[in-house]
C-alpha positions as CSV (number, residue, x, y, z in Angstrom):
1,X,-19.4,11.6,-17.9
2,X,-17.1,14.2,-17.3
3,X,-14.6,13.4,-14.1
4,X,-13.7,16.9,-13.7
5,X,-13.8,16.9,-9.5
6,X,-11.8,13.9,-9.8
7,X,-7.3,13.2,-9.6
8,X,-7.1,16.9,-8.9
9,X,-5.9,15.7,-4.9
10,X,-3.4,13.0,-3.8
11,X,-1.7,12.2,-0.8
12,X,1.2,9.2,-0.6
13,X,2.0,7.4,2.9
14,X,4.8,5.6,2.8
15,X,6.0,3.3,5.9
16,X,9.8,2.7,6.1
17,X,11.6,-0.2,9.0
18,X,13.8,1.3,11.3
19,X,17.1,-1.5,11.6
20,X,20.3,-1.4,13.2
21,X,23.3,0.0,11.0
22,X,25.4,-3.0,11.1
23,X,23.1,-5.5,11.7
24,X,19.8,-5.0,9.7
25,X,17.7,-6.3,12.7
26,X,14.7,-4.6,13.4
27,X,15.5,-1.4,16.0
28,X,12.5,-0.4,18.0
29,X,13.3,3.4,18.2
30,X,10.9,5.5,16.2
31,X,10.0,7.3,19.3
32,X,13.8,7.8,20.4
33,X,13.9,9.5,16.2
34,X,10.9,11.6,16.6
35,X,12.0,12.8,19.6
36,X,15.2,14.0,18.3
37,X,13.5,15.8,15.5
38,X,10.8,16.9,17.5
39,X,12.5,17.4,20.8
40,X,9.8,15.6,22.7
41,X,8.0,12.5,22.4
42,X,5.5,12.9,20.0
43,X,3.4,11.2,17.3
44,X,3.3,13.4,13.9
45,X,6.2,15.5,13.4
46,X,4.6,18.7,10.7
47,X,7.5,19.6,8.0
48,X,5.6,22.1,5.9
49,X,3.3,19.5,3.5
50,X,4.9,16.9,4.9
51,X,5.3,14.8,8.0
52,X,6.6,12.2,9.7
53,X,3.7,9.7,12.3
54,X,4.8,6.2,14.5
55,X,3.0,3.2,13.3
56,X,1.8,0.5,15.4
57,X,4.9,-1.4,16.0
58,X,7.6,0.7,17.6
59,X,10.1,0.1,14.6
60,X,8.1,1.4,11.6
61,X,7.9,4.9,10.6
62,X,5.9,7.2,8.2
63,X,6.5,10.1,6.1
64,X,3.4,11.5,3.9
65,X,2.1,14.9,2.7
66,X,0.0,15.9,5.6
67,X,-1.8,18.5,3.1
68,X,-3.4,17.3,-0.2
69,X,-1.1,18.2,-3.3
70,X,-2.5,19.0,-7.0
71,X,0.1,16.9,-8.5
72,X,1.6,13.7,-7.8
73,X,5.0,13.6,-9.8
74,X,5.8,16.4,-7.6
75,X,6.0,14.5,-4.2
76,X,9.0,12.1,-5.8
77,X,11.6,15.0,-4.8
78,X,9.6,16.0,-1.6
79,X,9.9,12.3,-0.3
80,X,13.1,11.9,-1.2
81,X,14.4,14.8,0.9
82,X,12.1,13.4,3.7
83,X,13.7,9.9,3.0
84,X,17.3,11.9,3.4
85,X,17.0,13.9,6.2
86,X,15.1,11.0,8.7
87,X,18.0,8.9,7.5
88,X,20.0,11.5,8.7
89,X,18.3,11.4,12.5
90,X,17.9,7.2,12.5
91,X,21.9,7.5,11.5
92,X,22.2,9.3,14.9
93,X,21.2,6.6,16.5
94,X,23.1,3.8,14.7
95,X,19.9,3.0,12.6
96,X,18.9,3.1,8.9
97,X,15.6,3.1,7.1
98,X,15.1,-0.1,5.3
99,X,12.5,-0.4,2.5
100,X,9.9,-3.8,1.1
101,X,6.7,-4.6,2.4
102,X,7.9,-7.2,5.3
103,X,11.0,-7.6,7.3
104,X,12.9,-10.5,5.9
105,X,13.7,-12.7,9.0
106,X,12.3,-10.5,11.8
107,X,10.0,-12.7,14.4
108,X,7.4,-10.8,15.2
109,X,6.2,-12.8,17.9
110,X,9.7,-12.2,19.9
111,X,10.7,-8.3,18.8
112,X,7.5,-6.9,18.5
113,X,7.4,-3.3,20.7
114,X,4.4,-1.5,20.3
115,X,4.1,2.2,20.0
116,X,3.8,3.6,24.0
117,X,3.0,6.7,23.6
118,X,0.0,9.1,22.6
119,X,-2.5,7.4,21.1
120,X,-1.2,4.4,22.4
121,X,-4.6,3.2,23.8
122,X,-5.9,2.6,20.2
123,X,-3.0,0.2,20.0
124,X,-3.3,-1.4,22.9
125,X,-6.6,-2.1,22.3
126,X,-6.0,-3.8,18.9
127,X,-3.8,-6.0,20.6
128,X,-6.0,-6.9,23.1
129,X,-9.0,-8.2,20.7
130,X,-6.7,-9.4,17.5
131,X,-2.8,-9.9,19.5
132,X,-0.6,-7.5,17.3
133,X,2.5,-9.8,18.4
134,X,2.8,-11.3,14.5
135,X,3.2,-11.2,10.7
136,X,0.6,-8.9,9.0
137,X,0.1,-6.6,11.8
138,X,3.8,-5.6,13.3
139,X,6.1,-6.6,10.5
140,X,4.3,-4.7,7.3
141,X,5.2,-1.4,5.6
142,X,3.2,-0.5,2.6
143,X,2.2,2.7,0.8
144,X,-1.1,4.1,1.4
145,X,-2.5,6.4,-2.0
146,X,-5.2,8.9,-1.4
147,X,-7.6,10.1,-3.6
148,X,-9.8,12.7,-3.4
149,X,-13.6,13.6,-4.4
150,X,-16.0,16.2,-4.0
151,X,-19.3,14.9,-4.8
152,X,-21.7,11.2,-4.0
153,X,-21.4,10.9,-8.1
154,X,-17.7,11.7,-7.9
155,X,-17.2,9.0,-5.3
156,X,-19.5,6.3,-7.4
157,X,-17.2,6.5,-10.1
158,X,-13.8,6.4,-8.1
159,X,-15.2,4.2,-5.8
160,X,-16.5,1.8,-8.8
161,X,-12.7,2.1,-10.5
162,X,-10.7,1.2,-7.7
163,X,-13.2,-1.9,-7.1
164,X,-11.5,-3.4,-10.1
165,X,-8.0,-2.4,-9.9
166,X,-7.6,-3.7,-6.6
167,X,-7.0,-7.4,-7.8
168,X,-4.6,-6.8,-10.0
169,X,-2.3,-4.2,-7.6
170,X,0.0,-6.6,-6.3
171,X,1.3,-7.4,-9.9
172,X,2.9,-4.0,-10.0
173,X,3.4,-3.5,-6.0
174,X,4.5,-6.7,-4.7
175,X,7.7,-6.4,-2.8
176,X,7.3,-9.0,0.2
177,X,8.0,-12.8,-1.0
178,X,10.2,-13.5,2.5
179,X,9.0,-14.2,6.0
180,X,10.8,-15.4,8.9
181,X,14.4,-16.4,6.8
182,X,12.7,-18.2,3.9
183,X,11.2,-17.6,0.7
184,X,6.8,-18.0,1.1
185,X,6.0,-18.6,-2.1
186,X,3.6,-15.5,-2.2
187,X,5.4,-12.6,-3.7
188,X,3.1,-10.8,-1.7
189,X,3.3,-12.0,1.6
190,X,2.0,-8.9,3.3
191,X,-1.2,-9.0,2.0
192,X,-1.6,-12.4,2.6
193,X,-1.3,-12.0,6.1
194,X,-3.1,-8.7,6.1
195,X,-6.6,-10.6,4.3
196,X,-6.5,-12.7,7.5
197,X,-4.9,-11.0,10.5
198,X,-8.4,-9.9,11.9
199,X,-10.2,-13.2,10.7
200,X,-11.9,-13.1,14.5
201,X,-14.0,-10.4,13.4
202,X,-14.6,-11.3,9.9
203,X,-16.4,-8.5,8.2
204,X,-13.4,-5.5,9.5
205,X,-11.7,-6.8,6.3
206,X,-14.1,-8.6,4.8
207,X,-12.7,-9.6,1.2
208,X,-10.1,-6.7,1.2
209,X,-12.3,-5.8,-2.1
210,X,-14.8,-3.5,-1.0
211,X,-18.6,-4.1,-1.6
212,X,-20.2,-2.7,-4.4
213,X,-21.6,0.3,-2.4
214,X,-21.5,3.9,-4.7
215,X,-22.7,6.5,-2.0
216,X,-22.0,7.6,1.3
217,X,-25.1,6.7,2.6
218,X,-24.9,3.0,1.4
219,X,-21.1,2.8,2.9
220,X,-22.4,4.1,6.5
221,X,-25.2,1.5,6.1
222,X,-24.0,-1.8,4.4
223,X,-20.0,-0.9,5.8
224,X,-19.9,1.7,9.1
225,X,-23.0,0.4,10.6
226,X,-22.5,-3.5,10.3
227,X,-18.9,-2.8,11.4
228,X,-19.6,-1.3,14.5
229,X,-21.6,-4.0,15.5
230,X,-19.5,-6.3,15.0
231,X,-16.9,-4.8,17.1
232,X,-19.3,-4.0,19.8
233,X,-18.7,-6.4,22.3
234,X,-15.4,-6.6,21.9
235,X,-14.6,-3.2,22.7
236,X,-17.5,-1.8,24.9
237,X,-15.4,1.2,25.8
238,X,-15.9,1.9,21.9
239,X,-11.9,3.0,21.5
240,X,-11.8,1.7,17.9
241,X,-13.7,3.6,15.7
242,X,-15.4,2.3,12.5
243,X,-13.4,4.2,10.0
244,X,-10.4,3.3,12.2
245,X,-11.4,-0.3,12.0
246,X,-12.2,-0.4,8.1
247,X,-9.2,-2.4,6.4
248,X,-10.5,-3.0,3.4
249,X,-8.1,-3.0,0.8
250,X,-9.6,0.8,-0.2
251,X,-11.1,3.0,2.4
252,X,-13.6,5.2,2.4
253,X,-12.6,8.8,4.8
254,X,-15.7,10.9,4.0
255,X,-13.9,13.2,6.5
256,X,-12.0,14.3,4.0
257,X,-13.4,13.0,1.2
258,X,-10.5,10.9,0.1
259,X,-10.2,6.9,-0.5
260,X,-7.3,5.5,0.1
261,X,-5.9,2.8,-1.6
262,X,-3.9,-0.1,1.0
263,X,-3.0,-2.8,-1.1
264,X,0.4,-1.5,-2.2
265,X,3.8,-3.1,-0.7
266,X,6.0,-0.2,-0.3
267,X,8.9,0.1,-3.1
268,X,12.9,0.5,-3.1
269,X,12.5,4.2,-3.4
270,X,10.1,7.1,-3.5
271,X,11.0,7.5,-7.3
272,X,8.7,4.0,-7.5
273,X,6.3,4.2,-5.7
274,X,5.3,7.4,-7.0
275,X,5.3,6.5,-10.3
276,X,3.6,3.6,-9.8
277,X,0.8,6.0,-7.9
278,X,1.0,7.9,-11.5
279,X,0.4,4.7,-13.5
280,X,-2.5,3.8,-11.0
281,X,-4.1,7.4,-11.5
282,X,-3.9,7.1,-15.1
283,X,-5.6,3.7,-15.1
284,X,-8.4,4.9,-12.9
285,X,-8.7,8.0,-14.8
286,X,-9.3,5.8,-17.8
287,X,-12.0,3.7,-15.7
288,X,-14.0,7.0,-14.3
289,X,-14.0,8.4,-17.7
290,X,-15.8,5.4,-19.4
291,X,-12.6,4.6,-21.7
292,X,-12.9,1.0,-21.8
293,X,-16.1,0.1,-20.1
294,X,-19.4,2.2,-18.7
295,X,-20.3,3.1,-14.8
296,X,-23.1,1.1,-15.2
297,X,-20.7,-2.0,-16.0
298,X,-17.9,-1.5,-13.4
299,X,-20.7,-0.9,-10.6
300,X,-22.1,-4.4,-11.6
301,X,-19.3,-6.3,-10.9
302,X,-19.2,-8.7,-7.9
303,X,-17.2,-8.9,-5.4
304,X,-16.6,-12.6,-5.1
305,X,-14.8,-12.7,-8.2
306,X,-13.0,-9.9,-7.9
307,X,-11.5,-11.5,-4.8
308,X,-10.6,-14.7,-6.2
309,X,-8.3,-12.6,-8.9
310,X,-6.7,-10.8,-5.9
311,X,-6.0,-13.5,-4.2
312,X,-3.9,-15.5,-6.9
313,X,-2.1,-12.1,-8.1
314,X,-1.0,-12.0,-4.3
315,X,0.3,-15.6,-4.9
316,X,1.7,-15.3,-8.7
317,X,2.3,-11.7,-8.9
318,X,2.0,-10.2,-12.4
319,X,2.4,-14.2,-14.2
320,X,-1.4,-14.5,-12.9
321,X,-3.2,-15.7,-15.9
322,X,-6.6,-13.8,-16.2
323,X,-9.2,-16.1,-17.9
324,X,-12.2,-13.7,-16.7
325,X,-13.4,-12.5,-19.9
326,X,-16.2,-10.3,-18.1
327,X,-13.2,-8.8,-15.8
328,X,-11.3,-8.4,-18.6
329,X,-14.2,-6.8,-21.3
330,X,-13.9,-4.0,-18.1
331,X,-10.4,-3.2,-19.2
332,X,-11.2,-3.1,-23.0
333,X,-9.9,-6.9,-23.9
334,X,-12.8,-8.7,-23.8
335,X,-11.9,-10.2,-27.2
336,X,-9.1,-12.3,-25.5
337,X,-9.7,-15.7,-24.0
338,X,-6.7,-15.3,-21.1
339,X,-3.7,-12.9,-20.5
340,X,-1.6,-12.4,-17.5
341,X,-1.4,-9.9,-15.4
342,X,1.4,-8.0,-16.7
343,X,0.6,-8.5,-19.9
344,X,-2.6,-6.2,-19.3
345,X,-0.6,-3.8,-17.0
346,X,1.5,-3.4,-20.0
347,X,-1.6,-2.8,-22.7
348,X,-3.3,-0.2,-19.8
349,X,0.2,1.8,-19.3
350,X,0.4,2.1,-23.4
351,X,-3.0,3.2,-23.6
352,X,-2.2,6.0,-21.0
353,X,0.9,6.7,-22.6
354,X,0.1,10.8,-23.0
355,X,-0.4,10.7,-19.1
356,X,2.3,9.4,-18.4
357,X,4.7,11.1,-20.6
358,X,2.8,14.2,-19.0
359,X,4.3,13.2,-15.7
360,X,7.6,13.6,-17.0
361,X,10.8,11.4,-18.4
362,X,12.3,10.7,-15.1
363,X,8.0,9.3,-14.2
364,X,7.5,7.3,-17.7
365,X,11.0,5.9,-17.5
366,X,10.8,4.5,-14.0
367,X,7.3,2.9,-15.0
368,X,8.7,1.5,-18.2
369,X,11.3,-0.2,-16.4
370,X,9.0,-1.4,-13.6
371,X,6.9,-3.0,-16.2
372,X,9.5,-4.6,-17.8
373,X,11.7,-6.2,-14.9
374,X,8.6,-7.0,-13.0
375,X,7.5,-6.4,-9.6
376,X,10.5,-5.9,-6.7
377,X,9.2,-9.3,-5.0
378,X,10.4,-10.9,-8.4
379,X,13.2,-8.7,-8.1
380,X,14.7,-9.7,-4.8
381,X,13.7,-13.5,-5.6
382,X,15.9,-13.3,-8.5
383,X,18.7,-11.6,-7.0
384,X,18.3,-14.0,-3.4
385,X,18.7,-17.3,-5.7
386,X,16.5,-20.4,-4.7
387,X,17.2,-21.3,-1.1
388,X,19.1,-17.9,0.1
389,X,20.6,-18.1,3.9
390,X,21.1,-15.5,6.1
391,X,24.0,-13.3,5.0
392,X,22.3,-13.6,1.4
393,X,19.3,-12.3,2.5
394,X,21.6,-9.7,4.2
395,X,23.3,-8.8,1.4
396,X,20.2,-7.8,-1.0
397,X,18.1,-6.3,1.3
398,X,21.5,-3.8,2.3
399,X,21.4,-3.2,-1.4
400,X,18.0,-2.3,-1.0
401,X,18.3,0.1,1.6
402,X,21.3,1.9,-0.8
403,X,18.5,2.2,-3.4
404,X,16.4,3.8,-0.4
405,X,18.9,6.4,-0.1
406,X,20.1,6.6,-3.6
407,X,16.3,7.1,-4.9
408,X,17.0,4.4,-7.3
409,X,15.6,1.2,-8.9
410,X,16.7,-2.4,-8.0
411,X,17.7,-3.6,-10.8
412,X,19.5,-7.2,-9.6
C-alpha cells in the first residue's frame, strides 16, 4: 500500500526552561523575553517558519516551525539559530535556556508562575479543575513531532504506526530521571507524571496510548465526543476544548491534518532531537509501508498491552526486556523469545539504514551515537554518580546547558 501522502510534512516543538545565569533556578520571565523580542507582551513571536509561544508555566518557552517543512534534517540548523538568538535575549536578562525533560530540584508547588497573559484563561482554567501547581504539569519540557496526512486511509496507517511506537519512545527520548534533588528511579520521570496528572478526569489521557480508532469519524466518536462529556461539568463555560484537552500520548489535529507525537523528553540539543525525529520517521515509514508487519495486524493490536510496555520502558528506559512475541512479530522479530528495548531500536535503525544515511552524516552519526550511549536520562545518571547533591546536580545540568548552546551531544 503505497504511503505516498505520507512524511512529506513535519513540524518539531521543542520546550526549553528559562533559569537564572548563576544560579540555575527556575526564572519566571518568558513574558519579560518575548517582550523584548517582540516589543510587547505577546504569546507567539513569528520568525519567518519559525517561532517562538509561552507555555503554561511562566518559565518555559517554545520555539517550533510555525509552517510545515518537506524535510526534517533541515530544521537542525534552523533550531539551532533559534536556540542562539533567544539565548541571546534570556542573556539580557541574566537567564539562560536550560534543556531535559524536568527541572532537576525545582518545587513546583512553591515557584510555579503561570502564564498571565493572552490566552491566559485557558490556563487558568486548567488550574482550576486539575491545580497546575506541580510535577507533570509546570515542571516538563518535551518535544512535540508532527506529522502530517492527507487522506482517512492516510491517517489509518499513521495513526495504526504510531500506536506501536509509542511504548517504546522513551527508550530513545528519556532525559528526566531527577525530581525535586534526588534521583526517581524512572529515567522518565516526566511521563510518569504526565500519565497521571489529570487522573480526576480519567479518560483526557486515558492510557497515553491512543485507542485503536483509524478514521476521523471514529476519533470524533469513541475520542472528541466521550471527552467532552467528561469535561462537561467541570467547565460549563466550555473554555477547554476537546482537542485542547486530548493528551494522549499522540494527538489527533484534523485541523491541520497532522498528529503529533508527545511522548518525547526534550534532548541536550536540536542536533538530537531532530535526529531522533528522523529515526522515528524512518521507523514509521517502515510500519505504514507494510515492511515488517500488515495494516490489518498493527490495527489489531490492543491497547492494554501496549500500555503495559510503555509503562515499564518509562521506568527501565531502553534495558526494558520485551517478552511480547505478538508486539514484537509487528517489528519483524517474532522469531525471538525476548529482547530489550535497545536492542530492537538498534535492529530497526539498521534496517532503515538508507534513510538515514539519506538524512546526512552529521543525522546518521548523531543517531549512531545516541544508540550506542543510551538515552540522556542514562546519561546524566551516569555522569550525577549514585546519590548526587546539589552542586553535583549543578554541575551536569550547567554542562548540559553548554551542549544547548554548543548544539552538541552529552557525552559524560
Amino acid at each position: 500500500m503505497s504511503g505516498d501522502e505520507l512524511f512529506r510534512k513535519f513540524g518539531i516543538e521543542l520546550e526549553y526552561m528559562l533559569v537564572g545565569a548563576d544560579t540555575l533556578d527556575i526564572a519566571p520571565i518568558a513574558d519579560r523575553v518575548l517582550a523584548q523580542a517582540a516589543g510587547t507582551i505577546t504569546n507567539e513571536v513569528e520568525r519567518g517558519i519559525m517561532a517562538w509561544s509561552n507555555e503554561l508555566a511562566l518559565h518555559v518557552i517554545e520555539i517550533k516551525n510555525s509552517s510545515p517543512v518537506a524535510s526534517l534534517p533541515m530544521l537542525a540548523e534552523k533550531l539551532q539559530k533559534e536556540v542562539e538568538e533567544l539565548s541571546r535575549c534570556a542573556a539580557q536578562a541574566g537567564a539562560m535556556l536550560l534543556p531535559t525533560a524536568m527541572h532537576p530540584w525545582m518545587d513546583p508547588h512553591r515557584e510555579t508562575i503561570l502564564w498571565p497573559h493572552g490566552n491566559k484563561a485557558i490556563y487558568n482554567t486548567y488550574n482550576r479543575i486539575f491545580n497546575c501547581q506541580g510535577h507533570g504539569w509546570s515542571n516538563v519540557q518535551s518535544t512535540h513531532l508532527n506529522l502530517g496526512f492527507t487522506t482517512d486511509a492516510g491517517f489509518a496507517r499513521l495513526h495504526a504506526a504510531i500506536r506501536l511506537l509509542l511504548p517504546i519512545l522513551p527508550a530513545i527520548a528519556a532525559s528526566s530521571p531527577a525530581a525535586d534533588g534526588a534521583l526517581t528511579g524512572w529515567l522518565d520521570t516526566r511521563l510518569e507524571y504526565y500519565r497521571k496528572n489529570q487522573k480526576r478526569i480519567p479518560f483526557i489521557t486515558g492510557q497515553v496510548i491512543p485507542e485503536p480508532v483509524f478514521s476521523e469519524s471514529a476519533y470524533e466518536r469513541e475520542i472528541y465526543q466521550p471527552l467532552r462529556r467528561a469535561i462537561a461539568p467541570h467547565d460549563p463555560e466550555g473554555v477547554l476544548a476537546a482537542e485542547w484537552l486530548n493528551s494522549r500520548g499522540a494527538i489527533a489535529r484534523f485541523d491541520r491534518n497532522a498528529i503529533e507525537i508527545r511522548v518525547l523528553d526534550i534532548q541536550e540539543c536540536p542536533l538530537a532531537d531532530v535526529s531522533l525525529a528522523v529515526l522515528i520517521c524512518a521507523v514509521l515509514k517502515g510500519l505504514t509501508e507494510g515492511r515488517w508487519s500488515g495494516l490489518e495486524e498493527q490495527m489489531t493490536a490492543a491497547t492494554a498491552p501496549l500500555a503495559e510496555i510503555f509503562v515499564q520502558t518509562i521506568r527501565d528506559g531502553e534495558e526494558t526486556v520485551l517478552d511480547d512475541r505478538g508486539y514484537l512479530a509487528l517489528f519483524g522479530r517474532g522469531e525471538n523469545v525476548a529482547m530489550t528495548a535497545g536492542e530492537l531500536w538498534q535492529e530497526l535503525a539498521a534496517d532503515c539504514a538508507q534513510d538515514l544515511a539519506e538524512a546526512g552524516h552529521a543525522i546518521r552519526h548523531c543517531v549512531e551515537s545516541l544508540l550506542a550511549q543510551g538515552p540522556l536520562s542514562r546519561r546524566i545518571i551516569r555522569a550525577l554518580g549514585e546519590k548526587p547533591e546539589r552542586e553535583r546536580f549543578r554541575e551536569v545540568y550547567r554542562e548540559l546547558g553548554k551542549c544547548l548552546a554548543q548544539d552538541r551531544l552529552f557525552l559524560p
